[in-house]
N, C-alpha and C positions, 0 to 999 in steps of 0.2 A: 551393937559393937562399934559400928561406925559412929554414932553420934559421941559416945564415950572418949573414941579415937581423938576424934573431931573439938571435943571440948577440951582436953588436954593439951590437943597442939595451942585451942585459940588460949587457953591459959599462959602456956610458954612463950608465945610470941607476944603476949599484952606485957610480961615481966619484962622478958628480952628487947633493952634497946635496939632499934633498928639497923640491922646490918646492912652495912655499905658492899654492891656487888660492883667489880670491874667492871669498866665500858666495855669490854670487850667479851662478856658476857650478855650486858646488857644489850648491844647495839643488834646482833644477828632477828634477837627475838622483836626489837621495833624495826626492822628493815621487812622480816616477815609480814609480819601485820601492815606496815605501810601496804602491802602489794597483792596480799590476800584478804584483809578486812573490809575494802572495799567494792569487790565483783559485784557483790548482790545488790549492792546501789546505784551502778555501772549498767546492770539488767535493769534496773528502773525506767534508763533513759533508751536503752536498745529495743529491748525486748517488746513495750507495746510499739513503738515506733514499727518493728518490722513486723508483730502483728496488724494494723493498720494495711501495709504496703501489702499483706499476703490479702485482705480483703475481710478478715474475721469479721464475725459480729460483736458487740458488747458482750456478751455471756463466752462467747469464744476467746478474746480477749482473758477474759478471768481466768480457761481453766488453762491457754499457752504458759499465762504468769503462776500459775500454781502449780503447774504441771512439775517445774524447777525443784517443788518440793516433796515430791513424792517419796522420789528415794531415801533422802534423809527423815525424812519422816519412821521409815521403815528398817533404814541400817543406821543412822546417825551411832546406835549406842553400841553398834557393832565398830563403826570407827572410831569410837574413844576406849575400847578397848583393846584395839589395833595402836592406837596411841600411846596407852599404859604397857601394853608386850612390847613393840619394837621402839619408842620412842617419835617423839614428835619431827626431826629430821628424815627419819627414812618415809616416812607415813606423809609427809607435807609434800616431795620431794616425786614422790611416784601419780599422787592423786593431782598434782599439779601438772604434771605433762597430758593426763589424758582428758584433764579440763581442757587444757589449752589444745589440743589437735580438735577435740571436738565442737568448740568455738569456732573453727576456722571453718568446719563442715557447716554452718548454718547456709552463707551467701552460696555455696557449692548446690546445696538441697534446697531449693526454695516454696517450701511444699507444708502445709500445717501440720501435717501429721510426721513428719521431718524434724519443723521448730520440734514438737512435744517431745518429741524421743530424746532427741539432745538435749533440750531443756532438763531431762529427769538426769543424764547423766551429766554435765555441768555443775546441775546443782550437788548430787552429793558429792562431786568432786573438789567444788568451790566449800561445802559444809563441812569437808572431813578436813582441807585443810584451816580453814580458818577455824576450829576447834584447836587443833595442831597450835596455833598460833597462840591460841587463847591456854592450854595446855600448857603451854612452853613456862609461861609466865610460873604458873604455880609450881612446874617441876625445877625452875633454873632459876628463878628469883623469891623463891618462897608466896607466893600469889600474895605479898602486900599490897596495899591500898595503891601507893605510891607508882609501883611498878605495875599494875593493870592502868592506872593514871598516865602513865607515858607509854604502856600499848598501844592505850585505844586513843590517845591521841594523834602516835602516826599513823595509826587504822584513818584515824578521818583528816590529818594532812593529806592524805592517800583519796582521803572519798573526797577532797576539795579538786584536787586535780583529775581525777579518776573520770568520773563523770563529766565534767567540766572537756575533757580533750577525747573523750570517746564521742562528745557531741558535736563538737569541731570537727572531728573526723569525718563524722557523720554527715554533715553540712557539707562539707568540700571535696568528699570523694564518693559519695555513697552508702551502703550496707556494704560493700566490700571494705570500703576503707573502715567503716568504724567497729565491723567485725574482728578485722586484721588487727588492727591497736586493741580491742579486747586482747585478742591473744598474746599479745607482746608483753600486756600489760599479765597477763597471768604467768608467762613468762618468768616474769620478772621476780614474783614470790619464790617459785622454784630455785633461783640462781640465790636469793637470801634466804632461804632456810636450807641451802648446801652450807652455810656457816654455824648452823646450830650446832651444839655439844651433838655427839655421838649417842652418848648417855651421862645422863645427870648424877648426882649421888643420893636422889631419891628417885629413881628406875631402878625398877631390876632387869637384869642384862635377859636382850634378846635371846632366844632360841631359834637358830636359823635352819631351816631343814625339816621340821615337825610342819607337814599339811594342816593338822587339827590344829596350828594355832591360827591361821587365818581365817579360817571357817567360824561362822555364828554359832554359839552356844546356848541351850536355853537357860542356862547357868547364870552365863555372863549378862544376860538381862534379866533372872530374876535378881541378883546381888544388884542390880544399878536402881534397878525396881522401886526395891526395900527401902535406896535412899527416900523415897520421898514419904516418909512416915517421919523423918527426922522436920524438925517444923520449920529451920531455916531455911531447909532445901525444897519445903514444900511454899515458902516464901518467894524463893526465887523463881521456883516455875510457873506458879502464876503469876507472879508480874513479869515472867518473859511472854509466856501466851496474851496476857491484855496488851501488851506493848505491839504485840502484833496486829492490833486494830486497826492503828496507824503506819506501820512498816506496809500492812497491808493494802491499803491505800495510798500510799505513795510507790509500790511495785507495780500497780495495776495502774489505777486511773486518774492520778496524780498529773503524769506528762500528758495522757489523752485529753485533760480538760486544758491544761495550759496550751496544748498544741489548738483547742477549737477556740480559746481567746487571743490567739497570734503567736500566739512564742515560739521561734524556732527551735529545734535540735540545742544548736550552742547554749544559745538563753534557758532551755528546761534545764541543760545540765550544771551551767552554772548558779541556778537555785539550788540545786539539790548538792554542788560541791559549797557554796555558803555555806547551808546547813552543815554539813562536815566541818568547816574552818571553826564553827564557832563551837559546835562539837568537841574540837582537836583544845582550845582555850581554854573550854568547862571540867573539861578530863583532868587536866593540870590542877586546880582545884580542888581535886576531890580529897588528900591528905589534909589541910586544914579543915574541911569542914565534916568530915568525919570526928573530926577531934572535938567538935562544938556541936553536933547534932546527932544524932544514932541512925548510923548507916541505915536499917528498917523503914523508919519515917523518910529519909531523905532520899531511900531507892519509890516510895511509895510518892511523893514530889514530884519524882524525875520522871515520874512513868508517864505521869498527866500534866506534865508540861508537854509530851513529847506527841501525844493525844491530839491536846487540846490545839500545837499548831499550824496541824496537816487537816485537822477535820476542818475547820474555818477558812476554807482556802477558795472556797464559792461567793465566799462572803467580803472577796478581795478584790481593788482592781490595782492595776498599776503594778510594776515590775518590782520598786523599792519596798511598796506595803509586802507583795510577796516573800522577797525575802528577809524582812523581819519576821512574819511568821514561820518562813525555815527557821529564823536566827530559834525563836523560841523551841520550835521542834530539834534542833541541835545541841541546846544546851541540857535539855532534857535527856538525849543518847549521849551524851558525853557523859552525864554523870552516873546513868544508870546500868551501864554497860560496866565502866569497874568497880559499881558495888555491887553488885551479884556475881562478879566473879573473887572478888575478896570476902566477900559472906561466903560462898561456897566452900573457898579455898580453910577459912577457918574453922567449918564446920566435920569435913573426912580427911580423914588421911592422905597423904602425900600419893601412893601408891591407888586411889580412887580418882585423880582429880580428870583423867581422861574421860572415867568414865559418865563423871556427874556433868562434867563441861559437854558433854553429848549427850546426857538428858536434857539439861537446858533448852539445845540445839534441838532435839528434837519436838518439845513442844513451841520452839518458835518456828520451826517448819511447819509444825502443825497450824499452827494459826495462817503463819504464809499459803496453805491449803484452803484452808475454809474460808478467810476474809474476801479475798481477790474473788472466787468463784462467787459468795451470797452479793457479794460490791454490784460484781457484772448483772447478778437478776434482779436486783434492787435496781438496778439502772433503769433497766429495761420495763420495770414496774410504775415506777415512781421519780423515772427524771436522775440524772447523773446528781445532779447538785445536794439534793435529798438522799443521794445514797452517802454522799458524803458523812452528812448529820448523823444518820441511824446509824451507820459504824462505830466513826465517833463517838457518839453521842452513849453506844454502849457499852463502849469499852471505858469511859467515864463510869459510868453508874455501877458497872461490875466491879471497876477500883475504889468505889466506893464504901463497897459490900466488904472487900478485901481488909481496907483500914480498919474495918470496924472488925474483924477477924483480928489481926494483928494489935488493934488497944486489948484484946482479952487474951492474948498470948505471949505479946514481948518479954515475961520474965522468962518466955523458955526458948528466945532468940538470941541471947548471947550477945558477944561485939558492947558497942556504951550505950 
């Protein structure tokens, strides 16, 4: 039913010229995103850093940085359906205050087993809203190409500054100070998704006062389940899971190896906000070249450019070669982030996109899970540098496997 759904709408919207929405529409859902699309890139440069200070080991290391992902892992499709019931304002709005106090608990608690607790609750707090954000899109702008192209570009205008002045912080004041500018900066989502519609005209209106709607249903994940039988949406979730090879690697041991070649705090963060700028430039992009190449092949591109320029990062020296390989690793997230959420968006119905957009979410928390932990005992096995490669290097050959799945299916992927 849903893919029938799914196919009808991407029919009327391929007929339908594209409709023009007000900036004043459009602006709430990229001020969101600018301030929640980028936490978990943010944790890139914090989070091993203050693992380090605590004393971890490499394998300890991996599981503080996956730890983040547990929750969503386990509730992610519970919060896009919390998304679909009450709307992406009220939902961005609550889960954004108790990110942000529990942020500020980290420098308070300085204890590993402290990090990990907060870490699980952070993460699905920073997951359920940047779902929200990524939600917003399809429920308030019809999830066009165009308009996930200027999300996820101020998602990583956001990841260029983000990372980049939580590391500065981090340099000049501390763990206190670059905790505290985490929080400000989470903050700060909350205060721009208080400007989202209330309810959109493809929401159906909250029920305020019913307990059983915020409670998990087994319901509500076998219907989100089912989507993945549909073959676009089974498209998108694995190339979110391979993508997490390398998201994986640059959450974990990414900054631990730049920090053992010299690079401070500031400088790890300002590679990893490059990467974002050129991310935020690739995004813009993504409407013309959809129009000339089939969103499919060209999210299957973007996945292994984004791979191929975190895994070669041992095989670097010098500050400038560094960040050409973000560069390449950025243009690759910039493009592949609003083509799976404009495939998504054309494949169910208006009224599912919470929920599919937290399926996604949850198999790339899943990889955020497994990558960072087998990273850290590959480390430990075989040398940091080598761990790099075999991630990499697999998350290449499984997309490999993948294309060759998608040349024997694209007549039943839909989009050009």
């Amino acid at each position: 039913m849903h893919g029938a759904a799914g196919c009808r709408r991407a029919r009327l919207m391929a007929l339908r010229p594209d409709r023009s929405f007000p900036w004043q529409r459009q602006a709430p859902v990229y001020g969101t995103a600018f301030f929640t699309g980028n936490l978990f890139p943010m944790s890139h440069v914090v989070m091993p850093l203050w693992a380090l200070d605590l004393g971890a080991s490499p394998i300890m290391v991996g599981i503080l940085v996956a730890s983040r992902q547990v929750l969503p892992v386990l509730l992610s499709i519970h919060g896009g359906v919390l998304l679909d019931r009450f709307g992406p304002r009220n939902v961005i709005m609550l889960f954004g205050v108790v990110g942000t106090v529990a942020t500020v608990l980290f420098p308070v608690l300085p204890f590993l087993w402290a990090a990990i607790l907060l870490q699980m609750i952070v993460g699905f707090s920073e997951a359920t809203s940047w779902i929200g954000a990524q939600a917003a899109v399809g429920k308030t702008l019809e999830g066009r190409a165009v308009y996930a192209g200027r999300m996820t570009a101020a998602a990583r205008v956001g990841g260029f500054l983000g990372p980049w002045l939580v590391g500065v912080a981090w340099v000049h004041w501390g763990a206190l100070g670059g905790f505290l500018f985490f929080a400000c900066w989470s903050m700060g989502g909350v205060v721009a998704s208080s400007f989202l519609p209330r309810m959109t005209d493809t929401t159906a209106a909250p029920q305020p006062g019913r307990g059983s709607d915020i409670m998990p249903r087994v319901s509500d994940y076998r219907e989100t389940l089912r989507m993945l039988a549909l073959t676009a949406i089974a498209l998108v979730i694995a190339a979110t899971f391979l993508r997490q090879t390398a998201s994986g690697i640059q959450a974990s041991f990414y900054a631990v190896w730049l920090r053992e070649i010299g690079l401070t705090a500031d400088k790890i963060g300002l590679l990893v906000g490059i990467g974002n700028v050129v991310s935020a430039l690739t995004a813009l992009s993504i409407g013309p070249l959809t129009r000339r190449i089939a969103d499919y092949w060209l999210l299957i591109a973007a996945v292994a450019a984004a791979i191929i320029g975190i895994t070669v990062t041992p095989l670097i020296e010098g500050f400038v070669l560094l960040a050409v390989a973000m560069g390449v690793r950025g243009a690759g997230q910039g493009l592949n982030l609003p083509l799976m959420m404009s495939i998504a968006a054309r494949t169910v119905a208006p009224r599912l996109l919470g929920r599919v957009t937290a399926l996604r979410i949850s198999f790339n928390r899943l990889g955020n899970v497994i990558f960072p932990i087998a990273m850290g005992g590959l480390a430990e096995l075989i040398g940091l540098a080598n761990a790099f490669y075999a991630i990499g290097g697999a998350g290449v050959l499984l997309l490999c496997v993948l294309s060759l799945w998608v040349l024997r299916t694209q007549d039943r992927l839909g989009g050009r």
